[in-house]
DSSP file (Angstrom, degrees, kcal/mol; ACC not computed):
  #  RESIDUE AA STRUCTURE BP1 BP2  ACC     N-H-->O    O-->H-N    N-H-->O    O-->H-N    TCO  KAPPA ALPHA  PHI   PSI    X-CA   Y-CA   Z-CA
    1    1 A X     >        0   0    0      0, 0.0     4,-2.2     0, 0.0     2,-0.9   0.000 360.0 360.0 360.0 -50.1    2.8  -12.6  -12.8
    2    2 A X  T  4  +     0   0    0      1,-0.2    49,-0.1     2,-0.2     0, 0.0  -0.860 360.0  57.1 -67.6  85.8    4.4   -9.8  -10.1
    3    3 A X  T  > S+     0   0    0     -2,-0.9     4,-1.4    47,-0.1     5,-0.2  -0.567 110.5  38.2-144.6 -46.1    3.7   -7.4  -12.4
    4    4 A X  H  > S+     0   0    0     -3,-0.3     4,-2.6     2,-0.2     5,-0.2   0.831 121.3  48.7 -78.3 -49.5   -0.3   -8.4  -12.5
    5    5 A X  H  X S+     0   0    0     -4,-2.2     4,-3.7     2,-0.2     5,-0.3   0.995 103.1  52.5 -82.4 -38.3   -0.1   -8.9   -9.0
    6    6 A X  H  > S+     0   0    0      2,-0.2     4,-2.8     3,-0.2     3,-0.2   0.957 117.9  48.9 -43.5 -62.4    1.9   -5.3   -7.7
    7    7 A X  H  X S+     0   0    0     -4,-1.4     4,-3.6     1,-0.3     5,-0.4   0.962 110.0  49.0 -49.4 -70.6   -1.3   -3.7  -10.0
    8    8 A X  H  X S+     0   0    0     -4,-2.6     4,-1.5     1,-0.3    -1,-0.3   0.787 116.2  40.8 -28.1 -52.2   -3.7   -5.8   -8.2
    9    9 A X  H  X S+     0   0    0     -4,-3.7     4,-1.9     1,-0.3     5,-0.5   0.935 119.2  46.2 -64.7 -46.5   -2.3   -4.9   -4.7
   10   10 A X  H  X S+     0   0    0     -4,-2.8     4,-1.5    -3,-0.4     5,-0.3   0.951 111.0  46.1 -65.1 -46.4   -1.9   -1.3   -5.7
   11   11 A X  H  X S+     0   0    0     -4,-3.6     4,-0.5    -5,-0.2    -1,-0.2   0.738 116.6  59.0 -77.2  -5.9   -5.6   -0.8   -7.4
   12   12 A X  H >< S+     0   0    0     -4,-1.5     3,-0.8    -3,-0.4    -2,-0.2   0.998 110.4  40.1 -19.1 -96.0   -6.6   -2.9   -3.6
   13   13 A X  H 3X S+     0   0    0     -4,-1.9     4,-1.6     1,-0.3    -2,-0.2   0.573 110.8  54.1 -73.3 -26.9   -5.2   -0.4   -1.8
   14   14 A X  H 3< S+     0   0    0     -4,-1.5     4,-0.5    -5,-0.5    -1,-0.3   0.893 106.5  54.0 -88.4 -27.1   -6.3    2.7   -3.7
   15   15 A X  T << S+     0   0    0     -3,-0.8    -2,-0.2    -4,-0.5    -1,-0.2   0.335 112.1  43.9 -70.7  -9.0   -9.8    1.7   -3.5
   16   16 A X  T >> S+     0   0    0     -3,-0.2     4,-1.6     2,-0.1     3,-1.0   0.720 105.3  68.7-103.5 -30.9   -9.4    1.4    0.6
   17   17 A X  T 3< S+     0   0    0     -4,-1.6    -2,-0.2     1,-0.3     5,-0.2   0.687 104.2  35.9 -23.9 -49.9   -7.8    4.4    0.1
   18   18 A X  T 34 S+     0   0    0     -4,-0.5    -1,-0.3    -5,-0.1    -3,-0.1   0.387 116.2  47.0 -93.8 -18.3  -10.9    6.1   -0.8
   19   19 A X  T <4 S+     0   0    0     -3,-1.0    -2,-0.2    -5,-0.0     2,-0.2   0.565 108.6  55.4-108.3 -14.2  -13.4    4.6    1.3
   20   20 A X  S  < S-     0   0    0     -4,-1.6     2,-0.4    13,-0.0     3,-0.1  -0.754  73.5-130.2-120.6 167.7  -11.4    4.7    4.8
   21   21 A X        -     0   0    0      1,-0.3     3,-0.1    -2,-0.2    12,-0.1  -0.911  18.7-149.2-129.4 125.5  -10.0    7.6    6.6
   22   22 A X  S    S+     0   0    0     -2,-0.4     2,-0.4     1,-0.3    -1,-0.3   0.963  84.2  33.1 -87.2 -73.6   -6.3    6.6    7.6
   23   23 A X  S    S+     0   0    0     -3,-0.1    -1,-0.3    10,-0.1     2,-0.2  -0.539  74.6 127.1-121.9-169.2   -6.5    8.5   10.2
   24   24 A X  S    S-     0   0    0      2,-0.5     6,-0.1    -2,-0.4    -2,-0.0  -0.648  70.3 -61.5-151.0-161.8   -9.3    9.5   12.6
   25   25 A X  S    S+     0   0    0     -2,-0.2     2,-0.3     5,-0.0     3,-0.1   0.692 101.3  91.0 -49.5 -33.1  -10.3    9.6   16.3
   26   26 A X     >  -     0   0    0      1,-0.2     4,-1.1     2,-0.1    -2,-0.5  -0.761  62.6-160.3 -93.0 132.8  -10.0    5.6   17.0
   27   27 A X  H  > S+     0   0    0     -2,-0.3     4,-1.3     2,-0.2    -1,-0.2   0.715  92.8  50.4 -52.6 -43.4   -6.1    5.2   18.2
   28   28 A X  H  > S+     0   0    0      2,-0.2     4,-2.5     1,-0.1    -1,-0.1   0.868 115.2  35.3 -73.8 -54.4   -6.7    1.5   17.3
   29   29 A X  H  > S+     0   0    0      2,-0.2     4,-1.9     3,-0.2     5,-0.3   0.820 115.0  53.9 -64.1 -30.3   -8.2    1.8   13.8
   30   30 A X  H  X S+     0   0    0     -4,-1.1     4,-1.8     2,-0.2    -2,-0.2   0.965 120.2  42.2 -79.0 -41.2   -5.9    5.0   12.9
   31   31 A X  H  X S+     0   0    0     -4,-1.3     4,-2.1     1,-0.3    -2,-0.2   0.949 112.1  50.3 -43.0 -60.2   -2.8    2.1   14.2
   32   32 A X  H  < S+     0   0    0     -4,-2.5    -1,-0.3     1,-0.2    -2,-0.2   0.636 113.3  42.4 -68.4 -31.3   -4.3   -0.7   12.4
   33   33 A X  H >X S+     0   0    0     -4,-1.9     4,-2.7   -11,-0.2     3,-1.2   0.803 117.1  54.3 -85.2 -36.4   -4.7    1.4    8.4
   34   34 A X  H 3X S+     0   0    0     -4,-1.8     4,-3.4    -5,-0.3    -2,-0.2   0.922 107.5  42.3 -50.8 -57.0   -1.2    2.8    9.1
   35   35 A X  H 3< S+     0   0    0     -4,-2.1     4,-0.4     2,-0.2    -1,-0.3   0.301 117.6  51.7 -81.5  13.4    0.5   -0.6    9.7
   36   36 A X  H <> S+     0   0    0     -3,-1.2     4,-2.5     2,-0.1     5,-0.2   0.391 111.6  43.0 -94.5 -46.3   -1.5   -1.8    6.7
   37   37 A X  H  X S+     0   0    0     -4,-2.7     4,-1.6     2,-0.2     5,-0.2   0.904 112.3  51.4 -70.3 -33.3   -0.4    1.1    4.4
   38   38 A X  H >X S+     0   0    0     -4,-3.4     4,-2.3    -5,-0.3     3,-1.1   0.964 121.1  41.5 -72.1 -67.5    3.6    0.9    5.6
   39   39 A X  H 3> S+     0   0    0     -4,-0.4     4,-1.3     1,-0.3    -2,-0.2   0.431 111.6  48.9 -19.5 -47.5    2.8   -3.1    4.7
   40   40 A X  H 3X S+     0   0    0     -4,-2.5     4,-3.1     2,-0.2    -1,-0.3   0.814 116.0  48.3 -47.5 -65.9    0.9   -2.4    1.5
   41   41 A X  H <X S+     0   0    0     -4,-1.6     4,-2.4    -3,-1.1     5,-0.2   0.997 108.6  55.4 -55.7 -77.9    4.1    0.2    0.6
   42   42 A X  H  X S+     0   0    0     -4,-2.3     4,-1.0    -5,-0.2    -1,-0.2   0.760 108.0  41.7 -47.8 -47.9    6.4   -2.4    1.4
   43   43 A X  H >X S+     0   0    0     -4,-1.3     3,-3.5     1,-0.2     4,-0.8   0.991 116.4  52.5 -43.4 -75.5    5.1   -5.5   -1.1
   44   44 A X  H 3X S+     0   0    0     -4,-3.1     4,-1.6     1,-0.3    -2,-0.2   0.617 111.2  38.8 -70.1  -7.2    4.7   -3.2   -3.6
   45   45 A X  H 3X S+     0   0    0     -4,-2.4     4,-2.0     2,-0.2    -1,-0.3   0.692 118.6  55.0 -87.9 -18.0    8.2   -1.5   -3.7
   46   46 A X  H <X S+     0   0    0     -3,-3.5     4,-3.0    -4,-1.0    -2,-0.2   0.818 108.5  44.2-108.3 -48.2    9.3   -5.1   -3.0
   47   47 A X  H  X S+     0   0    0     -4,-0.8     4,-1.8     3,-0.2    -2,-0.2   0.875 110.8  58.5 -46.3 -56.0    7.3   -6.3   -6.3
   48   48 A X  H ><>S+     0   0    0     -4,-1.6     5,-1.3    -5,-0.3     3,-1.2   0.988 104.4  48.5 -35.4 -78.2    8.9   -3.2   -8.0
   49   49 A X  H ><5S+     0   0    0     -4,-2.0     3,-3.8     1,-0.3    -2,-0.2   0.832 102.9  64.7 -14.2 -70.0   12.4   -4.5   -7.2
   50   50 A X  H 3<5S+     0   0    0     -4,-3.0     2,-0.4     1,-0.3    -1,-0.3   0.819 110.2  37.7 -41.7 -44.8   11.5   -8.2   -8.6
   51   51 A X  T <<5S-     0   0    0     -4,-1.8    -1,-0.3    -3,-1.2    -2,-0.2  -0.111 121.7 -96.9-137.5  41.7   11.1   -6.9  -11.8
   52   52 A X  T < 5S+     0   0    0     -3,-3.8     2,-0.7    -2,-0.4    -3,-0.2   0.677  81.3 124.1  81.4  17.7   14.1   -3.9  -12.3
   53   53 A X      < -     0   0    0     -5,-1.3     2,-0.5    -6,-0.1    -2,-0.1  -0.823  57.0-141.3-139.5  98.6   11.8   -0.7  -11.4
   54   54 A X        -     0   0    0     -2,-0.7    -9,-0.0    -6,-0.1    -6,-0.0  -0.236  25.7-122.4 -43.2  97.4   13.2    1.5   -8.4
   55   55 A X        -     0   0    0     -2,-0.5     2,-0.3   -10,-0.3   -10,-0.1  -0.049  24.3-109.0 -28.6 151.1   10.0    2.7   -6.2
   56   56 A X        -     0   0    0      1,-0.1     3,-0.1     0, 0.0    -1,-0.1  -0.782  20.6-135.7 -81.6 145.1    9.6    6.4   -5.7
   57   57 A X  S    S+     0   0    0     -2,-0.3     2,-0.4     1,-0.3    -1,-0.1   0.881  92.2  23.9 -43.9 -43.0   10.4    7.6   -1.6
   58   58 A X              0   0    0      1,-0.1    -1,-0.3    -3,-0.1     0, 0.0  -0.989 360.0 360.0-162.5 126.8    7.3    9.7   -1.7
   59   59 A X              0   0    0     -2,-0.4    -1,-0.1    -3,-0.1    -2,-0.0   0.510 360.0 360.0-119.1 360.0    4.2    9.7   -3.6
């Protein structure tokens, strides 16, 4: 089940990835996709963990 769900989150997030501009002009939107990606980052290295597979630093 974490294994299914880290994918989920990850093919999620690569598909906002691609339609939004993390950042841009708006100080409030460039905040708000930032604190969503460090968040995003954080489950899935946290999913990683559960199930023995050390995250990479930098992708």
């Amino acid at each position: 089940m974490i294994t299914r769900a880290v994918t989920d989150i990850a093919q999620a997030y690569n598909r906002f990835y691609y339609e939004h501009r993390i950042l841009d002009d708006d100080p409030a939107g460039t905040a708000a996709r930032v604190a969503l990606t460090k968040a995003t980052r954080d489950v899935i290295r946290t999913g990683l963990y559960l199930i023995g597979i050390e995250a990479p630093e930098r992708m």
